[in-house]
N, C-alpha and C positions, 0 to 999 in steps of 0.2 A: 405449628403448621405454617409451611410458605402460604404468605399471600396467592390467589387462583390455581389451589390446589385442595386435592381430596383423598383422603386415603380410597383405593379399589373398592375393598370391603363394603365400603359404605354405600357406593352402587351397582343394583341390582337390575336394573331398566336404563333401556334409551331414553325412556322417559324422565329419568333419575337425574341422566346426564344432561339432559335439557334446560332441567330446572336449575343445575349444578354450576353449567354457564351462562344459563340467562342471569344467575346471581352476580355472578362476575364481573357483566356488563364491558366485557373487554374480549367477546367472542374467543377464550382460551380459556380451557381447561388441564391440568395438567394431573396424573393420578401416581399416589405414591404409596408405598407398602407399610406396615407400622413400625417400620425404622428410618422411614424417609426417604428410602431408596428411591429414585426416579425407575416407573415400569414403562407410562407413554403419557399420550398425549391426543385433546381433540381437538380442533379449531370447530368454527360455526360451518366453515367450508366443509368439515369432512362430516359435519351430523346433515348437511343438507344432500351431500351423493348416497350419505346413507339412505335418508328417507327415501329417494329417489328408487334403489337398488330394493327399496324392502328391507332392507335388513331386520333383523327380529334380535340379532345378540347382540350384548357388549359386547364382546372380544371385536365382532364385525365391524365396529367404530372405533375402538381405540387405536388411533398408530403405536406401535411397540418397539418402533425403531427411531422415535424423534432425533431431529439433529440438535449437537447442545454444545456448547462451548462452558470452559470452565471457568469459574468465577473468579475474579478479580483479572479480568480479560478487559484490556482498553475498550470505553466507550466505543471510540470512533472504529473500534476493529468489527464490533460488535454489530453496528449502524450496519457497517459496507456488507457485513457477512447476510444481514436477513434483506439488505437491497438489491445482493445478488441473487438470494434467493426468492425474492420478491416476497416476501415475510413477515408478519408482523411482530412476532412471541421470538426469542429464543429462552429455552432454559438453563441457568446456571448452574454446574455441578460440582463439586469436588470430586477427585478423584478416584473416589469410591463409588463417582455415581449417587453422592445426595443430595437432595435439590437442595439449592440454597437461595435463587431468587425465579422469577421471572422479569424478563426484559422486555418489555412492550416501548416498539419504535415511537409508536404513538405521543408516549410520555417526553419523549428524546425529541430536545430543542438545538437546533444547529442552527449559532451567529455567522451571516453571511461574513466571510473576510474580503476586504477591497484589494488587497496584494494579487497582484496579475502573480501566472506559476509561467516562466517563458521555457518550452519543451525543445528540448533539439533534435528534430526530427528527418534534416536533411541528409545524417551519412548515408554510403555506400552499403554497408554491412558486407565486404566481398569477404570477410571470411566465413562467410555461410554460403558461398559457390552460388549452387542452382537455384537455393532456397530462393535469394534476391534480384534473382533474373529478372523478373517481370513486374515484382513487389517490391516496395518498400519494406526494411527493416521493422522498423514499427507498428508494421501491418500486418505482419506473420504471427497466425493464429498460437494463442494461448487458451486453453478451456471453451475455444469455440467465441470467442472475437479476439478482434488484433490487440499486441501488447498493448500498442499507447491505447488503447481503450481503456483496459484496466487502470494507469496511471490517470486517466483524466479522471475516472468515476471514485477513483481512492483519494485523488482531491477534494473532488468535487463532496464525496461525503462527509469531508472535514473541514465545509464552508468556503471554500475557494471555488468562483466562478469567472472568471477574469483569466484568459488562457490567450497565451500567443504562441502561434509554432510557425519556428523556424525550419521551412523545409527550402528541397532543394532535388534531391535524386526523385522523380516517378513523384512529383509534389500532387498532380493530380488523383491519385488514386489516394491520398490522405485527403484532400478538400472534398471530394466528392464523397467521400465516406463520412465526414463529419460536418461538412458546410458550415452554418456560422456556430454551430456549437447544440441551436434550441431543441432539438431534438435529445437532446444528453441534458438538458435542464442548464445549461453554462454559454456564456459569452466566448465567443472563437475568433481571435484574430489573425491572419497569417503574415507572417513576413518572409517574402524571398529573397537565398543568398545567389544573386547571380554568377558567385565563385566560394568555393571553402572559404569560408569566416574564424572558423574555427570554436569553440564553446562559450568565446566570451567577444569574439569581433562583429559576430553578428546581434550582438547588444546594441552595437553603434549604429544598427539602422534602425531604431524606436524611436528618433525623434519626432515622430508624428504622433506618437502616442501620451498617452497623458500619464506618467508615471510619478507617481505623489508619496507610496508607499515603497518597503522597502517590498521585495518579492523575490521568487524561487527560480532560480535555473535548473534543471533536472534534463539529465541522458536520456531520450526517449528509449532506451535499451534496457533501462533498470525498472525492477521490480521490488517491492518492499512491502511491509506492515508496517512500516514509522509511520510514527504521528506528527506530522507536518506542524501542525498547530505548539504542540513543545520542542521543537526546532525553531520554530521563527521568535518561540515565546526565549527564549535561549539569546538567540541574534538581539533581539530587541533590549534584555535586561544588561548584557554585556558592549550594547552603543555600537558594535561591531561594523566596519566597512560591511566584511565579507563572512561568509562562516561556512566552512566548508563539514560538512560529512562525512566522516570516517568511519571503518569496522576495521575489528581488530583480526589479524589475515595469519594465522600458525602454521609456520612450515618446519616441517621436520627434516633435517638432513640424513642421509640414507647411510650414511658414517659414523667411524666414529672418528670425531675431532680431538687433534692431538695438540697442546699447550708447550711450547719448549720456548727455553730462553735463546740469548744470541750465543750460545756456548755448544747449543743443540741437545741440553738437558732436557730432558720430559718434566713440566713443570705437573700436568694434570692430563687427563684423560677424559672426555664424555662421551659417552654414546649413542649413538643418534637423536643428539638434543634438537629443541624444540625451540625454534626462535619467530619472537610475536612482533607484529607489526601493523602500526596503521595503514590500511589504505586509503585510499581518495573514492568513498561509495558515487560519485558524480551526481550529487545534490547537495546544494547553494543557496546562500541565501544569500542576495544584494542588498548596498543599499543604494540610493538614488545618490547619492557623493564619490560613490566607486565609480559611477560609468564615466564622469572627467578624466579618467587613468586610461581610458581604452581608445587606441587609433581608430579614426573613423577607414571604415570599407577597408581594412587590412584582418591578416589573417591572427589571430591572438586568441590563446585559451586561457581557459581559467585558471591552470596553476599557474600561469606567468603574471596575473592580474593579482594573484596570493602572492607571488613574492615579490612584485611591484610594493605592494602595500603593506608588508608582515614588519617593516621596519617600522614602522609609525606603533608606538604603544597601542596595544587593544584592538589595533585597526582588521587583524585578521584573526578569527578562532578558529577552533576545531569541536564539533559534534560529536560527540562518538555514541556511536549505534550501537543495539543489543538485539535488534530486531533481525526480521529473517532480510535477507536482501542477496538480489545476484544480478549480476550484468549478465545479459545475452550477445557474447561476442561470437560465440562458436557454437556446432550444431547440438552436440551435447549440454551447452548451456539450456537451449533452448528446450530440448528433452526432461530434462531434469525439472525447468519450468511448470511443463505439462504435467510431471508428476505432484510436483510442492502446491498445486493451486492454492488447494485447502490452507494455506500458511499464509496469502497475502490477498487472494480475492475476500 
């Protein structure tokens, strides 16, 4: 039997249930069939609207439709998932729907990291037309707050509070949304590019800041489940200048590709094959030795900071992603966004 769990069977009474999680001492219950199948679940919150309501049945307290994620789900995915739902239990299940743990945030210790995350939050986005007329890119609602919301608070669940954002287009309607950060539980610093800097020239205005660790550059347009924390853990075991983040991008040709020699003999034939490639997910990890590579107040992005440096042994790696991730550059990205919540909130 999972840990703060009961078979049904075994209660009869609200009173049953009472006693069932006052044992538990971690206000969750969770109720399972005699094969383990997860059927629901009660927190101390819902035996207290019950008494409220009268209730007189189980059935009228048990929720039967718990939210669960399945086991051997990143910690830190886990964190973010019951933060946003203000939560404390999630259940863990296999596939089949049987319990296999319960996750109490409670238990769950998150090491501040001192690595500032620097956000680029000054483009345009004009290829989202109307969308960015009056708003900032980073501002347009996802699941009901702005994307960079999401990104700060998917940091920020995975111990990073040390945040600078580089804005620029409608920079007001970002500051006053966020101010210095405390309201989000994080440190918020801003830096204005009084012209396109570009993703890596607007680096060169932190010399006011105290930058000791190595830290993250991140596209305020991107969304993800990565774990930050075995990314930077990555950059740091391999000494890396820079480390850039990649997913692997499969495009299929709508053809079929034809193979001939210089004689114009058909060597082979494929058809509509299937060709794989990295892309550049725009997340970065620096380190404090890369920003001497970078022009001060001129315009310079990061792949030119990558192939500045990719000469030097070791000095530039590549990440590669398995996780969900999408740039919002168009309005359909952005659609699509709203549908995936559940994948990166």
């Amino acid at each position: 039997m999972v840990k703060y769990s009961v078979k049904l069977e075994d209660v009869t009474s609200i009173t049953d249930i009472i006693r069932a999680i006052d044992a538990t001492g971690v206000g969750f219950l969770a109720f399972v069939d005699c094969h383990n199948k997860l059927i629901g679940v009660v927190t101390d919150g819902d035996l207290r609207r019950s008494i409220l309501k009268d209730c007189s049945s189980v059935k009228e307290v048990i929720n039967y439709n718990p939210i669960t994620m399945l086991e051997g789900s990143l910690e830190v995915s886990i964190v973010s998932k019951l933060k946003t739902l203000h939560r404390r239990h999630m259940p863990l299940v296999d596939e089949e729907n049987n319990l296999k743990e319960i996750f109490i945030l409670d238990e769950y210790e998150i090491c501040s990291k001192e690595n500032h995350v620097v956000i680029m939050a000054g483009g345009l986005g004009s290829r989202l037309g109307e969308l960015t007329k009056n708003i900032p890119k980073p501002m347009l609602d996802v699941g009901g707050r702005p994307m960079l919301c999401h990104l700060i608070e998917q940091f920020r669940d995975q111990g990073f509070f040390k945040f600078i954002l580089c804005v620029n287009y409608k920079k007001e309607v970002i500051s006053q949304y966020f101010g210095d950060g405390s309201n989000f539980g994080v440190s918020i610093t801003y830096i204005e590019e009084e012209k396109r800097l570009g993703t890596a020239g607007a680096l060169s205005l932190m010399s006011n800041i105290d930058i000791s660790e190595s830290f993250f550059v991140v596209n305020a347009d991107v969304l993800t489940s990565l774990s930050y924390v075995d990314m930077l853990d990555f950059h740091s075991k391999n000494k890396a200048e820079v480390t850039m983040c990649v997913r692997t991008y499969d495009y299929t040709i709508p053809y079929g590709v034809v193979v001939s020699d210089e004689n114009g003999n058909v060597e082979s034939l494929y058809e509509k094959p299937t060709q794989s490639f990295n892309v550049n997910a725009g997340i970065y990890v620096v380190s404090k030795a890369a920003l001497q590579h970078i022009p001060i107040n001129t315009f310079y992005d990061m792949p030119s900071l990558i192939l500045k440096i990719s000469g030097k042994n070791g000095a530039a790696k590549v990440y590669p992603m398995r996780d969900y991730w999408i740039d919002i550059g168009k309005k359909e990205d952005l659609l699509k966004a709203q549908n995936d919540l559940s994948l990166f909130a």
